[in-house]
SETI-564348 format. One record per residue: residue number from 1; x, y, z of N, C-alpha, C, O, CB in turn. Coordinates in steps of 0.05 Angstrom, whole numbers, plus 32768, in hexadecimal, padded with zeros to 4 digits. Glycine has a CB too. Layout:
# residues N
+-----+------+------+------+------+------+------+------+------+------+------+------+------+------+------+------+
! pos !   nX !   nY !   nZ !  caX !  caY !  caZ !   cX !   cY !   cZ !   oX !   oY !   oZ !  cbX !  cbY !  cbZ !
+-----+------+------+------+------+------+------+------+------+------+------+------+------+------+------+------+
! NUM !    X !    Y !    Z !    X !    Y !    Z !    X !    Y !    Z !    X !    Y !    Z !    X !    Y !    Z !
...
+-----+------+------+------+------+------+------+------+------+------+------+------+------+------+------+------+
//
This chain:
# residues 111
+-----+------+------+------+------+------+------+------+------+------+------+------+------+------+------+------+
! pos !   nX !   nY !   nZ !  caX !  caY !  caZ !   cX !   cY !   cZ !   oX !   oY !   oZ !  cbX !  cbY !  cbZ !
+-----+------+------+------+------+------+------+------+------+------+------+------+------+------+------+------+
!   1 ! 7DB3 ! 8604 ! 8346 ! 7DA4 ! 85F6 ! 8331 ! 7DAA ! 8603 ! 8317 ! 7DB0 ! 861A ! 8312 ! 7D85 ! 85F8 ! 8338 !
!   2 ! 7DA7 ! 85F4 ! 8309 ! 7DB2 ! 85FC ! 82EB ! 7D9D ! 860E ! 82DD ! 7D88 ! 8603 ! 82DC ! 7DB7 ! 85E1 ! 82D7 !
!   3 ! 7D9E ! 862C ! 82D1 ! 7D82 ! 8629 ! 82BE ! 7D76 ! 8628 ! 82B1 ! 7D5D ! 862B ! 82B1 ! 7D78 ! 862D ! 82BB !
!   4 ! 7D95 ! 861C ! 8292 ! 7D8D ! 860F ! 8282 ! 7D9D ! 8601 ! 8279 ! 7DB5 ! 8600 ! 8280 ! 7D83 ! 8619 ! 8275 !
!   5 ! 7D90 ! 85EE ! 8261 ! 7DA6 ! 85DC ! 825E ! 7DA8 ! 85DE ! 8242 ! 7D96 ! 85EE ! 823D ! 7DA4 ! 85BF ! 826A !
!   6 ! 7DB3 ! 85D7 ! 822C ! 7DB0 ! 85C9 ! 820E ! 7DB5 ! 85AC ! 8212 ! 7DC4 ! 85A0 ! 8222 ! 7DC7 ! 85D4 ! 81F8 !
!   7 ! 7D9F ! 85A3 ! 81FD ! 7D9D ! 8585 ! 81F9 ! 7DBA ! 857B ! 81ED ! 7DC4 ! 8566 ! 81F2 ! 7D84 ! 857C ! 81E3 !
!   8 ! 7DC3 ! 858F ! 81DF ! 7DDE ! 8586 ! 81D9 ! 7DF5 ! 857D ! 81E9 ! 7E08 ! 856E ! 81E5 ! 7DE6 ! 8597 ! 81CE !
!   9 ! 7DEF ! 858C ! 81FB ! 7E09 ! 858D ! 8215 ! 7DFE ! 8573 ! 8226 ! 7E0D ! 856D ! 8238 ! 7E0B ! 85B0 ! 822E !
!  10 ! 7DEA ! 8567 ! 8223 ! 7DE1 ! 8551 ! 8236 ! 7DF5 ! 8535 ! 8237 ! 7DF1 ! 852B ! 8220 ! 7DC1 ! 8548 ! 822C !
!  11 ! 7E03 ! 8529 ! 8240 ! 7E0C ! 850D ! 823C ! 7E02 ! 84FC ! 8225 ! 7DEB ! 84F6 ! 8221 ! 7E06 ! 84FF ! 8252 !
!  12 ! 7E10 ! 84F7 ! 821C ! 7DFF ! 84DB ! 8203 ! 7E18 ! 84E9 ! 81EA ! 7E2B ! 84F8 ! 81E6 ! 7DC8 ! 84E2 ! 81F5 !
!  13 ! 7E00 ! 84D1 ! 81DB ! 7E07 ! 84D5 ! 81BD ! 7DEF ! 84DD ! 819F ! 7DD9 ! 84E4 ! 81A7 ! 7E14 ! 84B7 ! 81B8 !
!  14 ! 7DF1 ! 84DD ! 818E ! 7DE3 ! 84E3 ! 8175 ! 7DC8 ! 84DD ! 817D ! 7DB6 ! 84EE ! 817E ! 7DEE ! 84D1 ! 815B !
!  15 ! 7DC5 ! 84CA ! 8183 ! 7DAD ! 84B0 ! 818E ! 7DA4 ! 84B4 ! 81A7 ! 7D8D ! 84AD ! 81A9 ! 7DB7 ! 8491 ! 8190 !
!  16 ! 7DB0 ! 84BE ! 81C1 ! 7DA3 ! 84BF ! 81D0 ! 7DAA ! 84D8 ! 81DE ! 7DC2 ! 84D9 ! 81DA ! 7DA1 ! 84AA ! 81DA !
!  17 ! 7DA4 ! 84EB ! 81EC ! 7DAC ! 84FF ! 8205 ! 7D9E ! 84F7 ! 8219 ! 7D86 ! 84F1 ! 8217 ! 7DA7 ! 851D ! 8201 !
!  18 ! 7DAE ! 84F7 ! 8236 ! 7DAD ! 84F6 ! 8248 ! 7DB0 ! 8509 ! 8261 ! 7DC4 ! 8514 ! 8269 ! 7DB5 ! 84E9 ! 8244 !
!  19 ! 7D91 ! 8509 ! 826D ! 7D8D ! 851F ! 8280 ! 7D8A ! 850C ! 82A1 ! 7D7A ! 84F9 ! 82A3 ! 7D6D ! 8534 ! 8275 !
!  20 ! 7D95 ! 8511 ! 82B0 ! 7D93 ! 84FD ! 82C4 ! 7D88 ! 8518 ! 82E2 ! 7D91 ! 852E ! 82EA ! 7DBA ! 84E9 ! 82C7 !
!  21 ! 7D78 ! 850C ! 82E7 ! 7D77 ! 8525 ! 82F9 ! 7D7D ! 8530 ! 8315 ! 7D7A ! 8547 ! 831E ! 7D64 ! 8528 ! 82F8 !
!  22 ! 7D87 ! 8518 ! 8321 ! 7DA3 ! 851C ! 8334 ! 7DB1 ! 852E ! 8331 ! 7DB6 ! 8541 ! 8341 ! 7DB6 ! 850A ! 8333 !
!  23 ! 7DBD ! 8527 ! 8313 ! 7DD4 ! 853F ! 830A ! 7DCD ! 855C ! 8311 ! 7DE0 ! 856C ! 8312 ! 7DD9 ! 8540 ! 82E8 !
!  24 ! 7DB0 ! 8567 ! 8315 ! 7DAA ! 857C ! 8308 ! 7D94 ! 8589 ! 831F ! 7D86 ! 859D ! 831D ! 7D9E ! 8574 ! 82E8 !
!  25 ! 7D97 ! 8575 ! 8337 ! 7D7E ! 857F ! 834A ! 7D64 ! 8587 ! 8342 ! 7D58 ! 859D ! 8342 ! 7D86 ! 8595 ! 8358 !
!  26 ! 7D5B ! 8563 ! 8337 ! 7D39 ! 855B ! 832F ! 7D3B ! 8549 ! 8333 ! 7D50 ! 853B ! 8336 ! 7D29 ! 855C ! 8315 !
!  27 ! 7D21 ! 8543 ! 8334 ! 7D1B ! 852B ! 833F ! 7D0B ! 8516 ! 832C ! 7CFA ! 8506 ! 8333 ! 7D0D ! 8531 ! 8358 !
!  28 ! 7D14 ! 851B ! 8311 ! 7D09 ! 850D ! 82F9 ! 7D21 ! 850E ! 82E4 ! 7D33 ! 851E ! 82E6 ! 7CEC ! 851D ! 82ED !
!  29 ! 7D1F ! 84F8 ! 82CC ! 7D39 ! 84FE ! 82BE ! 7D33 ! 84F2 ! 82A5 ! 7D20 ! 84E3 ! 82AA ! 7D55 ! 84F1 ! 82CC !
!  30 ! 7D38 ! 84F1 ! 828D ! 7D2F ! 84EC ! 8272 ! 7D48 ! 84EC ! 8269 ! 7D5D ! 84EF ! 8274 ! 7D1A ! 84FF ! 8264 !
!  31 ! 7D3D ! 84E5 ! 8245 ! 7D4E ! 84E1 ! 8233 ! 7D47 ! 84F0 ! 821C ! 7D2F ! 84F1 ! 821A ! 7D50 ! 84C9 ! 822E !
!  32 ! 7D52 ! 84FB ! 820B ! 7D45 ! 8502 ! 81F5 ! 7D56 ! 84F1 ! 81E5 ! 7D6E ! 84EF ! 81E6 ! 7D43 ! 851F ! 81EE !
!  33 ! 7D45 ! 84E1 ! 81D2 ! 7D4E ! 84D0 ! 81B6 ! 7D4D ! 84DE ! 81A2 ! 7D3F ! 84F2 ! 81A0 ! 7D3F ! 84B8 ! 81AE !
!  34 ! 7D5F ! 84D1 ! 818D ! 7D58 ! 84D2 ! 8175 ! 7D68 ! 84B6 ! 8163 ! 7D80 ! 84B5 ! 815F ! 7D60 ! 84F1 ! 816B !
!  35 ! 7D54 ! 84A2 ! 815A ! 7D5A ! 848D ! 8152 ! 7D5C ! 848C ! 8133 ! 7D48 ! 8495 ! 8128 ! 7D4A ! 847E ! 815D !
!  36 ! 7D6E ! 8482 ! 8122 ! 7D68 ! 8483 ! 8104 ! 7D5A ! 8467 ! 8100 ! 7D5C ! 8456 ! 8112 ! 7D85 ! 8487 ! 80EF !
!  37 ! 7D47 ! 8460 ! 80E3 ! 7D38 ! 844E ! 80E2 ! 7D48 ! 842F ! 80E9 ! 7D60 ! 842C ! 80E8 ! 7D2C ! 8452 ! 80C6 !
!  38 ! 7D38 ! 841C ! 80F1 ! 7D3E ! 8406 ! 8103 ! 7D4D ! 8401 ! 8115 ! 7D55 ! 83EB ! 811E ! 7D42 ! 83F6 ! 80FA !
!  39 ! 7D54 ! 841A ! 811D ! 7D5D ! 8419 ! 8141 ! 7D54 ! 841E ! 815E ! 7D3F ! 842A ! 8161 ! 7D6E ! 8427 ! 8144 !
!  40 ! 7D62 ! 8417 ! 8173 ! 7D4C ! 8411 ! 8184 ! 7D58 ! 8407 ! 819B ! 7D6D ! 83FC ! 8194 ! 7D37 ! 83FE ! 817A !
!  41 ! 7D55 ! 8406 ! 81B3 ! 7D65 ! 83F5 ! 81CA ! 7D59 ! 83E2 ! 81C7 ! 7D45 ! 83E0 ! 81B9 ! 7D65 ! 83FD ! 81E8 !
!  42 ! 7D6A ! 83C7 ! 81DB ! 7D5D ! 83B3 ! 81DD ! 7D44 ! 83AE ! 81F2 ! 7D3C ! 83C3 ! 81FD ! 7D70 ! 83A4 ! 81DF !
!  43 ! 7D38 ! 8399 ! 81F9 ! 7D2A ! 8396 ! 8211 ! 7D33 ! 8396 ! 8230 ! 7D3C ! 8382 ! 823C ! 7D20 ! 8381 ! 820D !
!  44 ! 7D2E ! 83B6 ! 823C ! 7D3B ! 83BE ! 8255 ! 7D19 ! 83C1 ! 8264 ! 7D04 ! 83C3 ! 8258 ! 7D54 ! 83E0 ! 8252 !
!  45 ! 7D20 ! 83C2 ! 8286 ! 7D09 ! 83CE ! 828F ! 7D14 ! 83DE ! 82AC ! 7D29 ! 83D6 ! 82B6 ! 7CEF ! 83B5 ! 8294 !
!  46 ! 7D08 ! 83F0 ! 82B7 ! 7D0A ! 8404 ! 82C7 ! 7CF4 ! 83FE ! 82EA ! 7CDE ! 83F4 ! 82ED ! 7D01 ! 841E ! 82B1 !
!  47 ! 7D05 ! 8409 ! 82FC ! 7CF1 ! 8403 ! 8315 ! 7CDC ! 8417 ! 8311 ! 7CCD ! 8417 ! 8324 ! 7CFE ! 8406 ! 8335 !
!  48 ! 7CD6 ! 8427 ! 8300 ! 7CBF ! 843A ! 82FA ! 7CB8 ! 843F ! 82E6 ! 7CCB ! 843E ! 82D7 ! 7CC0 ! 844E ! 8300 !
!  49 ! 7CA2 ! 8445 ! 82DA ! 7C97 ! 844A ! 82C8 ! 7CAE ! 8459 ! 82B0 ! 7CC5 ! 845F ! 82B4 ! 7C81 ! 8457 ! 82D2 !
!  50 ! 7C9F ! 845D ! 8299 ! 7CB7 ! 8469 ! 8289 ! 7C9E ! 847B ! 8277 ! 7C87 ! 8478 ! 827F ! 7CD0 ! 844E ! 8273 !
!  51 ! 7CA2 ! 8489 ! 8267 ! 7C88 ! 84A2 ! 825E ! 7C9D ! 84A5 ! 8243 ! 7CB5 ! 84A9 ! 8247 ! 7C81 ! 84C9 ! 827A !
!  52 ! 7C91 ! 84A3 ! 8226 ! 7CA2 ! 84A9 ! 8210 ! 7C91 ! 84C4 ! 8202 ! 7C79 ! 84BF ! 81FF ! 7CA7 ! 848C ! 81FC !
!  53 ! 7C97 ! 84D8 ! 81FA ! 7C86 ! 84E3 ! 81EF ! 7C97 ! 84EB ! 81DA ! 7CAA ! 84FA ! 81DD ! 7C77 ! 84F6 ! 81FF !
!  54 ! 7C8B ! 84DB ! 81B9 ! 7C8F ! 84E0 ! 819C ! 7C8B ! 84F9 ! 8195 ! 7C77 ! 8508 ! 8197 ! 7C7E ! 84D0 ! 818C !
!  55 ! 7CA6 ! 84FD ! 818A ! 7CA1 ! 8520 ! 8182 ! 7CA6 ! 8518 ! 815C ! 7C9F ! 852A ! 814D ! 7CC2 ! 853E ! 8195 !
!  56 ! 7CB0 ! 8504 ! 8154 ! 7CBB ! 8508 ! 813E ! 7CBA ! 84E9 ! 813A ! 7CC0 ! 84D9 ! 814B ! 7CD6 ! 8518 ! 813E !
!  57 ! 7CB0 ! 84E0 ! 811C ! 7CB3 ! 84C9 ! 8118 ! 7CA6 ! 84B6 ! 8122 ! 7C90 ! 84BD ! 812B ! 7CC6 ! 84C6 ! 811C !
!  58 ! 7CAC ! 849C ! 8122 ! 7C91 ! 8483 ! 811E ! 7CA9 ! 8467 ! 8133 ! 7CC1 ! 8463 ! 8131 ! 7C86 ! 8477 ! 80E9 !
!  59 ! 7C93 ! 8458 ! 8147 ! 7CB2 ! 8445 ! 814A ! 7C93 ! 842C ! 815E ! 7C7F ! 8432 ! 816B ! 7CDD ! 845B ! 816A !
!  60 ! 7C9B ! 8419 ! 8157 ! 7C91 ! 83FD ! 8165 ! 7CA1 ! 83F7 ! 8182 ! 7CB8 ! 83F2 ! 8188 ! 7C98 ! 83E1 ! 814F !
!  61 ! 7C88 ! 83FB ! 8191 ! 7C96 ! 83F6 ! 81B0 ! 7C8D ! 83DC ! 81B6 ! 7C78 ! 83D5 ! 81AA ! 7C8D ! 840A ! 81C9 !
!  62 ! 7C99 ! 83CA ! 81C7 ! 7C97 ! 83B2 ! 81CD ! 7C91 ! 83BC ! 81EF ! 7C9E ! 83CF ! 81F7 ! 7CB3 ! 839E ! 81C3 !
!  63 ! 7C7F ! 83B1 ! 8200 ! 7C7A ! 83BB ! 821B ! 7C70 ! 83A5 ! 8229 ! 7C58 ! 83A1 ! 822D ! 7C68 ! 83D1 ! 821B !
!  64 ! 7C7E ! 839A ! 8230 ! 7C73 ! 837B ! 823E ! 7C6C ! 836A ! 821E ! 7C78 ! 836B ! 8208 ! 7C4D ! 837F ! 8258 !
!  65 ! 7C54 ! 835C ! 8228 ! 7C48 ! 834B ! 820D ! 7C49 ! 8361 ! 81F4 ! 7C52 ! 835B ! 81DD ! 7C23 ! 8340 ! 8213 !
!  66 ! 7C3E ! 8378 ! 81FC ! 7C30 ! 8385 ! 81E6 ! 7C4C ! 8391 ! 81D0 ! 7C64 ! 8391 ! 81D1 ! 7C19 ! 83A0 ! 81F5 !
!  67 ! 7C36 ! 839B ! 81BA ! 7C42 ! 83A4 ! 819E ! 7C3A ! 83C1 ! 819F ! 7C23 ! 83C7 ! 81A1 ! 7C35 ! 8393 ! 8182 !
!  68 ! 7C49 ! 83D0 ! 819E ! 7C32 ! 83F5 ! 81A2 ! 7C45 ! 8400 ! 8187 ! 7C5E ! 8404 ! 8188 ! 7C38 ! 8414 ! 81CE !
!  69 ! 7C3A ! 8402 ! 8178 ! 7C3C ! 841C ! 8156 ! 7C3B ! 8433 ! 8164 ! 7C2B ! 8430 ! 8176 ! 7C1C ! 841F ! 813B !
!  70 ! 7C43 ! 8445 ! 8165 ! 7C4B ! 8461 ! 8169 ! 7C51 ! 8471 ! 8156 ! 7C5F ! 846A ! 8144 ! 7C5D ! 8463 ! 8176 !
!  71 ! 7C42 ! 8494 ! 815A ! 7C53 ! 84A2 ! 8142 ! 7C4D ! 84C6 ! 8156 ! 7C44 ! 84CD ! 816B ! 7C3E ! 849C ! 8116 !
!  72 ! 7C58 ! 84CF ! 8143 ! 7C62 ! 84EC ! 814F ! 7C47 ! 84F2 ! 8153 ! 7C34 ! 84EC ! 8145 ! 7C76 ! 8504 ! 813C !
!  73 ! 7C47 ! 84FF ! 816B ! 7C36 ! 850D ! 817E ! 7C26 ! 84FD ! 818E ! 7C11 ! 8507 ! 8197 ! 7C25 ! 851E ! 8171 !
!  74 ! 7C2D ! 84E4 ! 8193 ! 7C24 ! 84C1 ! 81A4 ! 7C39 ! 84CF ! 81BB ! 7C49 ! 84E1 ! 81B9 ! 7C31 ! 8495 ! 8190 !
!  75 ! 7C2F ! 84B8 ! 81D5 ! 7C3A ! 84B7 ! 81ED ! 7C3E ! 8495 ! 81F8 ! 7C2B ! 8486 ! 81FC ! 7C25 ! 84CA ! 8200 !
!  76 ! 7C51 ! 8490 ! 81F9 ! 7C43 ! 8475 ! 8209 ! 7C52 ! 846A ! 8220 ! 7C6B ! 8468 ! 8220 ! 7C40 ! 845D ! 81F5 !
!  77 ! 7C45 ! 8464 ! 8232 ! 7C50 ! 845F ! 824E ! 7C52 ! 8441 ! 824F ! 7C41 ! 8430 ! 8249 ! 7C3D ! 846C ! 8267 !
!  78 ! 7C6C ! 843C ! 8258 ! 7C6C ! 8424 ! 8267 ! 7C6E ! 8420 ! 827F ! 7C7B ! 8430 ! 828C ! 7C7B ! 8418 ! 8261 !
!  79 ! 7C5F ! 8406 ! 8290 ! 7C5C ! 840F ! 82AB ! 7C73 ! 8407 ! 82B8 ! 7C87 ! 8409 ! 82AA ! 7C45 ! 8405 ! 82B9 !
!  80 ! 7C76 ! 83FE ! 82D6 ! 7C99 ! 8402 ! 82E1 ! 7C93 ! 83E4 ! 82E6 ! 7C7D ! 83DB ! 82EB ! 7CA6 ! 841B ! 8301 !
!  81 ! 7CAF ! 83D5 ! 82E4 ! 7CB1 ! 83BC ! 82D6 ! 7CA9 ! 83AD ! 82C6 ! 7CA2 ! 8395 ! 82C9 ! 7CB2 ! 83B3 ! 82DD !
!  82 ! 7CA8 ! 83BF ! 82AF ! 7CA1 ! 83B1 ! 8292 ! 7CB2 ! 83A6 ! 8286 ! 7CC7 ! 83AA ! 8292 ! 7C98 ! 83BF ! 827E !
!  83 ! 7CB5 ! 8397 ! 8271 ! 7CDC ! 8396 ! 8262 ! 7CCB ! 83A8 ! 8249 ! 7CB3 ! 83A8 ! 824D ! 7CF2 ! 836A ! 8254 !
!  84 ! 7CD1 ! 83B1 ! 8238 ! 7CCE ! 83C6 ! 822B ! 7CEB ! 83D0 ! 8216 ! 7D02 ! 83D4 ! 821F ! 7CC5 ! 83D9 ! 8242 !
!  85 ! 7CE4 ! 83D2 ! 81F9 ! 7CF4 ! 83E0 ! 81E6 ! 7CEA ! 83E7 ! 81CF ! 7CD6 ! 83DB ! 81C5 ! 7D08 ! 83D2 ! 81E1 !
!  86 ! 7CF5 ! 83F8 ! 81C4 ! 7CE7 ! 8400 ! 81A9 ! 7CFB ! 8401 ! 818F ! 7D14 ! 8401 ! 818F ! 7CDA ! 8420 ! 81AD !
!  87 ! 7CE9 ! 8400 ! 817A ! 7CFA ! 8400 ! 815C ! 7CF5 ! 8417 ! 814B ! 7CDF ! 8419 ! 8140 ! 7CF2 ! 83E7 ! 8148 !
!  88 ! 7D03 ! 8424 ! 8147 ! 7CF6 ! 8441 ! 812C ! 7CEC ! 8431 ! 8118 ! 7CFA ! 8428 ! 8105 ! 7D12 ! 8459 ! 811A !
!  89 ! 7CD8 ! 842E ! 811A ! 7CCB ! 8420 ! 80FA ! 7CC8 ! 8431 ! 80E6 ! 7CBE ! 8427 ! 80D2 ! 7CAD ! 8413 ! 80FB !
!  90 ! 7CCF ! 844F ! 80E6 ! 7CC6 ! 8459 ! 80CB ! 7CE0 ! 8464 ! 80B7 ! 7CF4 ! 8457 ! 80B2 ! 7CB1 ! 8473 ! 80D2 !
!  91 ! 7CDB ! 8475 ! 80B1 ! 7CE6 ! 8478 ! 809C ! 7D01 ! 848C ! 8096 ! 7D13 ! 848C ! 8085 ! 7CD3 ! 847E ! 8090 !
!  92 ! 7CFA ! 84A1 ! 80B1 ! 7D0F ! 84B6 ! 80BD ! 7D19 ! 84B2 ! 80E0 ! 7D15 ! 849F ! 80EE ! 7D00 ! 84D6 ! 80B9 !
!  93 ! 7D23 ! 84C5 ! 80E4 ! 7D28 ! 84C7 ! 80F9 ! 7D18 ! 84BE ! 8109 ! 7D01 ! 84BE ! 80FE ! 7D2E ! 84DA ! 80FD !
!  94 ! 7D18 ! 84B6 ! 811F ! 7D05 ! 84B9 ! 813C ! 7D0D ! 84CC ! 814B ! 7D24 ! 84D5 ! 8146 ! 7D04 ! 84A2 ! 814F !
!  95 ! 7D00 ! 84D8 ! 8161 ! 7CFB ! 84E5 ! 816A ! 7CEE ! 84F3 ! 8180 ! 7CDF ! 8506 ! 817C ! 7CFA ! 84E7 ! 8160 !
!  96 ! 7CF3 ! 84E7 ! 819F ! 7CE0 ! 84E7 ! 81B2 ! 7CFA ! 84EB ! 81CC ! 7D12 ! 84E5 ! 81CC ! 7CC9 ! 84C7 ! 81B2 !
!  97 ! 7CE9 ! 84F9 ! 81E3 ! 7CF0 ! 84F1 ! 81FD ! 7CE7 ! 84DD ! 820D ! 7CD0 ! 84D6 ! 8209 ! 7CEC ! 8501 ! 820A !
!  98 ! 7CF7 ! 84D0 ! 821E ! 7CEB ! 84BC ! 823A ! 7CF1 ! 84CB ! 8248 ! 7D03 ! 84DB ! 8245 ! 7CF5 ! 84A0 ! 8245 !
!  99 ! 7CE3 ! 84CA ! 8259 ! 7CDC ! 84D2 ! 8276 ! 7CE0 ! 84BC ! 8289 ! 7CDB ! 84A6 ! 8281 ! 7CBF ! 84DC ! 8279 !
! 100 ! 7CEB ! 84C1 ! 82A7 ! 7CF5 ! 84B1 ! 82B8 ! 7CF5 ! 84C2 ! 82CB ! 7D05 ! 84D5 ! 82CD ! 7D0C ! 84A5 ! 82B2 !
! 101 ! 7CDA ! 84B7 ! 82E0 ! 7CD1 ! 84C1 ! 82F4 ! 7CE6 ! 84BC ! 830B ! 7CDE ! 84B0 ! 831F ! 7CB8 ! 84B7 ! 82F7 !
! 102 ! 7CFC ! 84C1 ! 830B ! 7D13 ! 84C4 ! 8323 ! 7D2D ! 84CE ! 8314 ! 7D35 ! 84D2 ! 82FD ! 7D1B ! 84A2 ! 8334 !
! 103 ! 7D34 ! 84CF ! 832D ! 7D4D ! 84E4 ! 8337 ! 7D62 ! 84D7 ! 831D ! 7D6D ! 84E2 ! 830A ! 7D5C ! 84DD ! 8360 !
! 104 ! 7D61 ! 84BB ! 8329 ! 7D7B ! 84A8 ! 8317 ! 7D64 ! 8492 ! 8308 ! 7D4C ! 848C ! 830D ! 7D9A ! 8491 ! 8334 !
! 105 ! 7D78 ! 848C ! 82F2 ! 7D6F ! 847B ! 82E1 ! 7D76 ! 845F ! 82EB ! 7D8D ! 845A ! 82F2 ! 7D79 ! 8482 ! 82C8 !
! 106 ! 7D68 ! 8453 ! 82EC ! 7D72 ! 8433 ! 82F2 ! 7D69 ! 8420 ! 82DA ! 7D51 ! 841C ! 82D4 ! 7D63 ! 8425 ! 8312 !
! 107 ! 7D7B ! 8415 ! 82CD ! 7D71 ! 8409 ! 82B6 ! 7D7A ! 83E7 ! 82B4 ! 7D91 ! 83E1 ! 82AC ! 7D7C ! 841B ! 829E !
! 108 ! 7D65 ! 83D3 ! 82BD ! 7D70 ! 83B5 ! 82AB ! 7D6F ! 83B2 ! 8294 ! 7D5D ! 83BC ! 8285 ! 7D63 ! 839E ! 82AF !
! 109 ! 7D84 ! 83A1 ! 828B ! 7D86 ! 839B ! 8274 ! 7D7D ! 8382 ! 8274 ! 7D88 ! 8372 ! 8283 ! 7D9D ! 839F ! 8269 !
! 110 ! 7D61 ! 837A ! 8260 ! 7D5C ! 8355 ! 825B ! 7D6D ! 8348 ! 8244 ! 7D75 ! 8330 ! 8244 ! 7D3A ! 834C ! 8250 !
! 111 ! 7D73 ! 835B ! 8230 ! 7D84 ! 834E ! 8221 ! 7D9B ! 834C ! 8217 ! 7DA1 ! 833A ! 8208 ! 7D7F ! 834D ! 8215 !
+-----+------+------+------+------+------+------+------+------+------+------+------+------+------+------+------+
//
């Protein structure tokens, strides 16, 4: 088992790092973002829940029907098969982890 890591060394790019936890013998796996203003994935959803917790910055999540405003030090969960995406609505960076309660990520794409 590994016993540590840098976010730097994680897979991805500028915008996103990628922790998968297969790779790493866990059984949970996330992302850490960082989005510049009006960016955002499109509408994807997951066989499990997804957990975002705002460390930095402000962003509009779309979660099924709903509209959710968010800003640093907010949490917001979507439940498992939602379609779900968000937009940095503010002004700097964004700034948050997802959380992804399994091993592997399984991700649809709706759009």
């Amino acid at each position: 088992m590994t016993a540590k890591l840098r976010i730097d060394d994680l897979p991805g790019s500028e915008r996103a790092r990628r922790f998968e936890g297969k790779d790493h013998e866990a059984t949970a796996s996330f992302f850490v973002n960082t989005h510049a203003p009006g960016e955002g994935p499109s509408l994807h959803r997951h066989p499990y829940e997804e957990i975002f917790i705002l460390l930095d910055g402000s962003a509009t999540f779309r979660r099924g029907e709903d509209e959710i405003e968010a800003e640093k030090g907010e949490i917001v969960i979507v439940p498992a098969n939602t379609p779900h995406g968000f937009t940095n609505t503010g002004d700097e960076r964004l700034l948050f982890v997802s959380i992804h309660p399994a091993a592997a990520m399984v991700q649809e794409d709706l759009e």
